[in-house]
C-alpha positions as CSV (number, residue, x, y, z in Angstrom):
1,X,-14.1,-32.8,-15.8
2,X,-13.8,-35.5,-18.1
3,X,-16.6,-36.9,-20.4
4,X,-16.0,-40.1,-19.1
5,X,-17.0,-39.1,-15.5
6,X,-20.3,-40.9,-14.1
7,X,-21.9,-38.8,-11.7
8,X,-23.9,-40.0,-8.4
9,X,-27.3,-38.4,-8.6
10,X,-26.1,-36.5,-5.1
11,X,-23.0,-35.4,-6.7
12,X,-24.6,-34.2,-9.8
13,X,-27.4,-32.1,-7.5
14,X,-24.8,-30.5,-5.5
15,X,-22.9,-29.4,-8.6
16,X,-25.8,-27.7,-10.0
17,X,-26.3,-26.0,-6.5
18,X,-22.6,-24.6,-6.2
19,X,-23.3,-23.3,-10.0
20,X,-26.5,-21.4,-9.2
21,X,-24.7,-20.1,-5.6
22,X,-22.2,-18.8,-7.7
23,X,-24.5,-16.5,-9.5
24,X,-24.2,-13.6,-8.5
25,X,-28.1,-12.4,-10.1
26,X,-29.5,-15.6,-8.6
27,X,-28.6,-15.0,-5.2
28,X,-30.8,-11.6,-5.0
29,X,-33.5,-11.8,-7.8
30,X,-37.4,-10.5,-7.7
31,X,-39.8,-12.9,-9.0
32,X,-43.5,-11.8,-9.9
33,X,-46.3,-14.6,-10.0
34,X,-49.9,-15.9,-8.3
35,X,-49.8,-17.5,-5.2
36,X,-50.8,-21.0,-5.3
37,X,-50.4,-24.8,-3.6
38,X,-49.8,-22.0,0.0
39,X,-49.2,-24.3,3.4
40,X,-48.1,-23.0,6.5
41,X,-46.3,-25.4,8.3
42,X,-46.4,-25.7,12.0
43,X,-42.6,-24.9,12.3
44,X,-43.6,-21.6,11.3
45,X,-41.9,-21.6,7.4
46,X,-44.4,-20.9,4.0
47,X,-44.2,-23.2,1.3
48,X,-46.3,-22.3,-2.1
49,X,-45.8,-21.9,-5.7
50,X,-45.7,-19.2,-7.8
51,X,-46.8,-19.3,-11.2
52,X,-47.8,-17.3,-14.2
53,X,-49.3,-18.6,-17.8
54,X,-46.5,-20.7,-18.6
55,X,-44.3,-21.8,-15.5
56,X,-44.1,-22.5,-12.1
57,X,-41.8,-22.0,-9.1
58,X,-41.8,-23.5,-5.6
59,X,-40.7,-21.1,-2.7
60,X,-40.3,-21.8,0.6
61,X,-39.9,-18.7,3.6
62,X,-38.7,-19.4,6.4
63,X,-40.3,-18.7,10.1
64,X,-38.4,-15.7,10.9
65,X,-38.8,-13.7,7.3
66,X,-42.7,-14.8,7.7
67,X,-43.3,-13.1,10.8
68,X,-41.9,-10.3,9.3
69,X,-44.6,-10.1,6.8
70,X,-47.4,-6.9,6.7
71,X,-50.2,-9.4,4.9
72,X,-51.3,-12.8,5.1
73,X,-50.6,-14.6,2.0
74,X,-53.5,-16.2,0.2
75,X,-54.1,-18.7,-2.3
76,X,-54.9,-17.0,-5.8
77,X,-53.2,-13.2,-4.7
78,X,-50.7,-11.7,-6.4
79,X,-46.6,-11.3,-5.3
80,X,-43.7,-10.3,-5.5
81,X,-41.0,-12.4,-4.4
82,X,-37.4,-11.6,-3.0
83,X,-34.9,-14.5,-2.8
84,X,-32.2,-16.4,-3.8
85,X,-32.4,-19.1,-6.4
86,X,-30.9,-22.9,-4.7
87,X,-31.8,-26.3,-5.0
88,X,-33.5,-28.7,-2.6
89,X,-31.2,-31.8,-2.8
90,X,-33.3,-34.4,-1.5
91,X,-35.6,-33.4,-4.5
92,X,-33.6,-32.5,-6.7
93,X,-35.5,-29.9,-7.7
94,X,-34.8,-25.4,-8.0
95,X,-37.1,-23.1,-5.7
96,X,-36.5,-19.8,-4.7
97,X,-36.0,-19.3,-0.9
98,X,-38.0,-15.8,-0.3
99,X,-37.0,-13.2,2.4
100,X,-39.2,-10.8,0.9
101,X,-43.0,-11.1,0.2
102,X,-45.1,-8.2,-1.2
103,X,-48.9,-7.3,-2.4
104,X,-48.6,-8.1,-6.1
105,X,-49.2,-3.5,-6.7
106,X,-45.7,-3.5,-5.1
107,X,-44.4,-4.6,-8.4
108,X,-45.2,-1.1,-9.9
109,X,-43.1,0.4,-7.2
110,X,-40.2,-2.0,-8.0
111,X,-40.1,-1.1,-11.8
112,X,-40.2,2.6,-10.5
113,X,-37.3,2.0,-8.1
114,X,-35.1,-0.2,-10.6
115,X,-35.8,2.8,-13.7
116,X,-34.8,5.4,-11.4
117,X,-31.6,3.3,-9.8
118,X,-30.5,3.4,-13.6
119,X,-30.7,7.1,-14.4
120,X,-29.3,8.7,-10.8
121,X,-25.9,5.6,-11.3
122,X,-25.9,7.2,-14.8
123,X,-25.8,10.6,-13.0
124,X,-23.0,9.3,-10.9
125,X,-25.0,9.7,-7.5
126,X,-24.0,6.8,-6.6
127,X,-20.2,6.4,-7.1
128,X,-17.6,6.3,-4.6
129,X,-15.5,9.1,-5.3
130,X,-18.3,11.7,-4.3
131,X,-19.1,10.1,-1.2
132,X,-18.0,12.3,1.9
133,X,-15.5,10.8,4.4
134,X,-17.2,10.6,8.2
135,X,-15.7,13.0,11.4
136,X,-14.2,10.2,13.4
137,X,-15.0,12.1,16.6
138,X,-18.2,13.7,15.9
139,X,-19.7,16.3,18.7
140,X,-22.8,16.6,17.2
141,X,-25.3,14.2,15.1
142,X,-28.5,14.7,14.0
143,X,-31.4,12.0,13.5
144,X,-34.3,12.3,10.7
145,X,-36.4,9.9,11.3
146,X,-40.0,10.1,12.8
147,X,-40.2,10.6,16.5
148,X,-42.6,7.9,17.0
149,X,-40.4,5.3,15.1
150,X,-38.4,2.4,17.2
151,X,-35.3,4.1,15.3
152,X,-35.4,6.4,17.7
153,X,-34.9,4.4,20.8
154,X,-32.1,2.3,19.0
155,X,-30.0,5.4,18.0
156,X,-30.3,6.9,21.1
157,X,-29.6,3.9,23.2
158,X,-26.3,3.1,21.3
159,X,-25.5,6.7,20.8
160,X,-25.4,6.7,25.1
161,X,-23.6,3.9,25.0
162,X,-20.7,4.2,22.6
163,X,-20.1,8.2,22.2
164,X,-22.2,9.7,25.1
165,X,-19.7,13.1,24.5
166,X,-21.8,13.9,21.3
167,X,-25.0,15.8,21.3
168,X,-27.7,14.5,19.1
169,X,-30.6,16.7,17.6
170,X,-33.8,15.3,16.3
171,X,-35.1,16.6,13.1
172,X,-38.5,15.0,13.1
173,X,-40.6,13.9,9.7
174,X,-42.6,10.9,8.4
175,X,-40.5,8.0,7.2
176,X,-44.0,6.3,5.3
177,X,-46.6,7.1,3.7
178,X,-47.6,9.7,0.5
179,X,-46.0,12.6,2.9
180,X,-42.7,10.8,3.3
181,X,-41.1,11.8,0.6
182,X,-41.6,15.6,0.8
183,X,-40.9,15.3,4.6
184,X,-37.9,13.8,4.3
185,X,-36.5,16.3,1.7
186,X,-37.6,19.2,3.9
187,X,-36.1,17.6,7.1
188,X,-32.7,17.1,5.2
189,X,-32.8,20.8,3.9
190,X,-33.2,22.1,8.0
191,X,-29.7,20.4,8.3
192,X,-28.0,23.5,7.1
193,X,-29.5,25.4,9.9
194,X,-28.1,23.6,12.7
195,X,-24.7,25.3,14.2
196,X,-21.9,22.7,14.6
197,X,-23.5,19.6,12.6
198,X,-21.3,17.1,11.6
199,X,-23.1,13.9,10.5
200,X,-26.6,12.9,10.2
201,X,-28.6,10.1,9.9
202,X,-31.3,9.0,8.3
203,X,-33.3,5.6,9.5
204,X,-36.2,4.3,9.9
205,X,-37.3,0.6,10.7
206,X,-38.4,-2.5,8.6
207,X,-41.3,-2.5,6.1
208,X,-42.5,-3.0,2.7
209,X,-41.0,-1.9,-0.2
210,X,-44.6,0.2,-0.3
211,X,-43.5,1.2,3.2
212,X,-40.4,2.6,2.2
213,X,-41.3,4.6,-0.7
214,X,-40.4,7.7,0.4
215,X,-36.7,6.6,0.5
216,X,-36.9,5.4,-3.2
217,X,-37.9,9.1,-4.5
218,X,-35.7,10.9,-6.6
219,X,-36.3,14.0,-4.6
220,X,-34.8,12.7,-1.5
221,X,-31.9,11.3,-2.9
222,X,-31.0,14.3,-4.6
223,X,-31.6,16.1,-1.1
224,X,-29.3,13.5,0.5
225,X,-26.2,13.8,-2.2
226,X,-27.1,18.2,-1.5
227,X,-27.1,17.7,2.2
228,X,-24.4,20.3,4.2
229,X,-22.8,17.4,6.1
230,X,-22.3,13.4,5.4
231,X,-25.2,11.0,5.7
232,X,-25.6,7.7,6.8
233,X,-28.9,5.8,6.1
234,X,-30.3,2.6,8.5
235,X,-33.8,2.3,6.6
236,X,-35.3,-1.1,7.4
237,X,-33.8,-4.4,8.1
238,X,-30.1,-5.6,6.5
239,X,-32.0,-6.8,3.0
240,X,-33.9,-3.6,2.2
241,X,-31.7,-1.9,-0.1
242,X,-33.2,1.7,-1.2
243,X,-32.1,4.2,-3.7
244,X,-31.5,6.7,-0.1
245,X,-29.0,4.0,0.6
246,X,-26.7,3.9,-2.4
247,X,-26.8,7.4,-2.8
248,X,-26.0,8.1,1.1
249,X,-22.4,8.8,2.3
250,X,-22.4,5.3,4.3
251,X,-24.8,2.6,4.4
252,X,-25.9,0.9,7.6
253,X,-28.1,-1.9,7.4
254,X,-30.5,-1.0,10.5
255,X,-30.9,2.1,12.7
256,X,-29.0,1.0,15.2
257,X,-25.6,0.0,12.6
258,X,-26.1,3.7,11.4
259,X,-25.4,5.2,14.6
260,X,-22.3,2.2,14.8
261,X,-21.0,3.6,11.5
262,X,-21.6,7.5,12.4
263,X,-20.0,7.3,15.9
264,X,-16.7,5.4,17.5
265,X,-16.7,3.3,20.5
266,X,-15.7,5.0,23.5
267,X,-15.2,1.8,25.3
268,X,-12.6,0.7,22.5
269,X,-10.9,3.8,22.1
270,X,-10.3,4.1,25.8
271,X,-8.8,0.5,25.8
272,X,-7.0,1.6,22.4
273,X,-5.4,4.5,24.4
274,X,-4.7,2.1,27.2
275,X,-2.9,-0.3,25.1
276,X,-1.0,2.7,23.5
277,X,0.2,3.9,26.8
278,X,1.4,0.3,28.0
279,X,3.0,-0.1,24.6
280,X,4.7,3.3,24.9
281,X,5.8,2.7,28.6
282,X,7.5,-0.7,27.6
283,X,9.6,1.0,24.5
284,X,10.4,3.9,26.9
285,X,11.4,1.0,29.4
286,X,13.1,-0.9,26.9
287,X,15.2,2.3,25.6
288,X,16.2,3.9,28.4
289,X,17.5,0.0,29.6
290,X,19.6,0.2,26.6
291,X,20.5,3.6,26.7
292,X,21.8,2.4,30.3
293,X,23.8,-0.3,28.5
294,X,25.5,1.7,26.4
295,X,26.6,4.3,29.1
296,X,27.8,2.0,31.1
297,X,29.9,0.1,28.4
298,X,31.4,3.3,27.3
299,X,32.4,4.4,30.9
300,X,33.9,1.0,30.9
301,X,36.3,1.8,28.1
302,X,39.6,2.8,29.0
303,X,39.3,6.3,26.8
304,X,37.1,7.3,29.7
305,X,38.2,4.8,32.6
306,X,42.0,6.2,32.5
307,X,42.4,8.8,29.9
308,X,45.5,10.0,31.1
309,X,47.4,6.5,30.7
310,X,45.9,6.2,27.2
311,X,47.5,10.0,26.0
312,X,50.9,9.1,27.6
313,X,50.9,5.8,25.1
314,X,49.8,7.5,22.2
315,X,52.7,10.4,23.3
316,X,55.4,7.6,23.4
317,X,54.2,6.1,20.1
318,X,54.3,9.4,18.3
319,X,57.8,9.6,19.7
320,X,58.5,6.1,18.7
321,X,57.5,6.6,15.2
322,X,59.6,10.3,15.1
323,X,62.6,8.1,16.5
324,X,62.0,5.4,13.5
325,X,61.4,8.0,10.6
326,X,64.4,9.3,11.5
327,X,66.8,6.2,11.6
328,X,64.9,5.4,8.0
329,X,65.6,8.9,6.5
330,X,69.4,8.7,7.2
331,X,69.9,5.1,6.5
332,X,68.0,5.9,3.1
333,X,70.2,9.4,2.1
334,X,73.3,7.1,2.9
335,X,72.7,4.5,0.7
336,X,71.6,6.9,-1.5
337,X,74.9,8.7,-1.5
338,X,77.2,5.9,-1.4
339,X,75.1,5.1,-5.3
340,X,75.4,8.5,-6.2
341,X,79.4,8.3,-5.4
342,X,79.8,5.1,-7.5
343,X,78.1,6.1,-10.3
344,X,80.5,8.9,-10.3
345,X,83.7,6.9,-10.1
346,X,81.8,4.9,-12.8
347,X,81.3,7.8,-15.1
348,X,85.2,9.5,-14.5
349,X,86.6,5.9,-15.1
350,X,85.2,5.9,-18.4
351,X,85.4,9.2,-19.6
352,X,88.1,10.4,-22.7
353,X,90.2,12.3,-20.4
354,X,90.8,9.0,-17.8
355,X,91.0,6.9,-20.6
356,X,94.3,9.2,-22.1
357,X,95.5,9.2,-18.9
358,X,96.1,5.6,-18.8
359,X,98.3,5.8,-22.2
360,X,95.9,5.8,-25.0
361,X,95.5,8.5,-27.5
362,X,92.8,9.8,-29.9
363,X,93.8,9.9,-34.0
364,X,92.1,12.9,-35.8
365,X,91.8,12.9,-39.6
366,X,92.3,16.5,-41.4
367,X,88.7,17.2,-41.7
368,X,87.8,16.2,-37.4
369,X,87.0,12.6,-37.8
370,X,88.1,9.8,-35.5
371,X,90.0,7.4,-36.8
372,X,89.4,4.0,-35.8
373,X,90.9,1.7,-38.4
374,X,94.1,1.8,-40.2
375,X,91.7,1.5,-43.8
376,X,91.1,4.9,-43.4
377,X,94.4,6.1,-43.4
378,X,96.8,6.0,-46.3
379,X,100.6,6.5,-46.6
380,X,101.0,10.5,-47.3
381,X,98.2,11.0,-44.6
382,X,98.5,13.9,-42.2
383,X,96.8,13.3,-39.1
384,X,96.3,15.1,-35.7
385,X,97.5,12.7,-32.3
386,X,95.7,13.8,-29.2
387,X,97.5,12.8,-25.6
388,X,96.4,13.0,-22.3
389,X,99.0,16.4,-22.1
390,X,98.8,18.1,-25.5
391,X,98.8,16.8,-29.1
392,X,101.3,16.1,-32.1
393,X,101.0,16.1,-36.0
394,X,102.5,13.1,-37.5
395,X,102.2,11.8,-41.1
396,X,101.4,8.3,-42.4
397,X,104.5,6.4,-43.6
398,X,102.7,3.0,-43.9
399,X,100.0,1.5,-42.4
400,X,99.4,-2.0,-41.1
401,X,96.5,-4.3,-40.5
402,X,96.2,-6.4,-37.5
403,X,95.2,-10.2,-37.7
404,X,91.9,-10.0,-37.3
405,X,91.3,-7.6,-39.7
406,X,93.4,-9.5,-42.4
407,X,90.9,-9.9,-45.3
């Protein structure tokens, strides 16, 4: 954009509100700071400030991520903030739109979380190429998660619905708490043990990042990359992210999309193999109609129709074409006789011995050569005259010169 460009104050807002969307750390960023200027509006949605020493940030949370909240926010307390960076146009000022509000001793368990995210995606726990592909038609599941969890109910429910052919097996532990952790890894372990397991899931509902501390141990995602069969992981609601959940085979962002991800939809199948069979029948229908076609055209042909007819042509042309080759091979040895016979009169009209016959006569020199000019001959000359009927030995009394060889 030029230098010359004047900007509306709107325009100028917006454009600095499609920069920040654009970045990609602003969109999901962590903010630590007091609570202060806190007002819960009647709709339902937080607005407050946080601040530190130096600075200050307004927030805003809206109704629904607020009654998702395990505390009541107070002026003066301590938080951790989970949002996205934007700008409020009207104002024309940046805040930071929270989904995420936490007890400010939550921020030791985030620096724990973010230190060990960095040495396991050294490791290479969490890259693709080790993660197992799932069974597409699984027969058995299993579920670890705690049997008094909603989880439960959800994975069951859509596990009936979609792929009631598989048998699931709970593998109970608790999914909060200071025993999570070691639950969870000892859970995960009795996986080996059950006979025809193909896929498990791990899944509990919404909380805290406190809550879900189990899931961010290094213990348990070491058991999960060790685990005998794939894993998928629906821990909390679709913004919790947990270190179980990018080391997990697939990642479901609740309970009930982990047991979407971990079995297929019997209703859709069945109306996949419907739509197969209809598409199957019409190609069938659509090749044997053709198939038809092209029998009936070639019974139509008169190969087929009248075969008979069709040999006794092809027996008159071959007869035909004898008869023809024949005419041509004796025209062509006539005319090449009657060329053969002229060249032969040719060549006995013009050799010596015709040539003598008609009165003329060869004149031999002593030593054999032909004489054909009276300048080789000299009066005294013996020479040898060859007829058509013998020969006679005359010598050279004078020799003359005709006209045109007068010098």
């Amino acid at each position: 954009m030029s230098r010359e460009y004047v900007f509306t104050v709107r325009q100028l807002t917006r454009y600095l509100r499609t920069l920040l969307s654009q970045d990609a750390t602003l969109q999901d960023v962590r903010v630590r700071g007091e609570i202060a200027d806190l007002v819960a509006h009647g709709s339902g949605h937080l607005y407050f400030t946080l601040k530190d020493e130096q600075s200050q940030l307004r927030c805003v949370m809206f109704r629904q991520d607020v009654q998702a909240l395990s505390f009541t926010p107070e002026h003066g307390a301590n938080a951790v903030a989970r949002g996205t960076i934007s700008i409020y146009e009207p104002r024309g000022q940046y805040q930071l739109i929270v989904r995420e509000l936490a007890q400010g001793g939550v921020g030791d368990l985030y620096r724990a979380f973010e230190q060990l995210r960095r040495k396991l995606a050294e490791e290479g726990l969490f890259d693709e190429v080790r993660k197992r592909p799932l069974p597409p038609f699984p027969r058995k599941l299993a579920l670890v998660t705690s049997p008094d969890g909603a989880a439960v109910h959800d994975v069951l429910t859509t596990l009936r619905a979609r792929w009631p052919v598989a048998d699931l097996v709970l593998v109970p532990t608790p999914v909060s708490g200071p025993a999570s952790a070691a639950g969870i890894v000892r859970a995960l372990r009795r996986l080996a043990a059950i006979e025809g397991l193909e896929v498990a899931i791990l899944a509990r509902g919404g909380g805290s990042l406190e809550e879900l501390a189990g899931f961010n141990a290094e213990p348990v995602a070491r058991a999960i990359a060790d685990a005998p069969v794939p894993v998928v992981t629906g821990i909390g609601h679709e913004t919790d992210l947990t270190i179980a959940d990018l080391v997990a085979d697939r990642r479901a962002p609740t309970p009930t999309g982990a047991a979407v991800a971990a079995a297929p939809d019997r209703s859709e199948l069945i109306h996949r193999v419907r739509d197969f069979r209809r598409r199957a029948a019409e190609h069938l229908r659509r090749v044997t109609a053709g198939g038809r076609r092209e029998l009936a055209l070639l019974r139509s042909r008169p190969v087929l129709s009248r075969p008979a007819v069709l040999l006794a042509e092809r027996r008159q042309r071959v007869d035909e074409t004898v008869a023809f080759m024949r005419q041509e091979l004796t025209r062509h040895l006539s005319d090449v006789g009657q060329r053969l016979l002229r060249a032969s009169e040719k060549l006995v009209a013009l050799s010596p011995d015709a040539v003598l016959a008609r009165g003329y006569s060869i004149t031999r020199l002593a030593d054999g050569s032909v004489v054909r000019s009276a300048r080789q001959l000299s009066a005294g000359d013996m020479a040898e005259v060859i007829f058509a009927e013998g020969a006679a030995e005359v010598g050279v009394r004078k020799t003359m010169l005709s006209r045109k060889e007068d010098p």
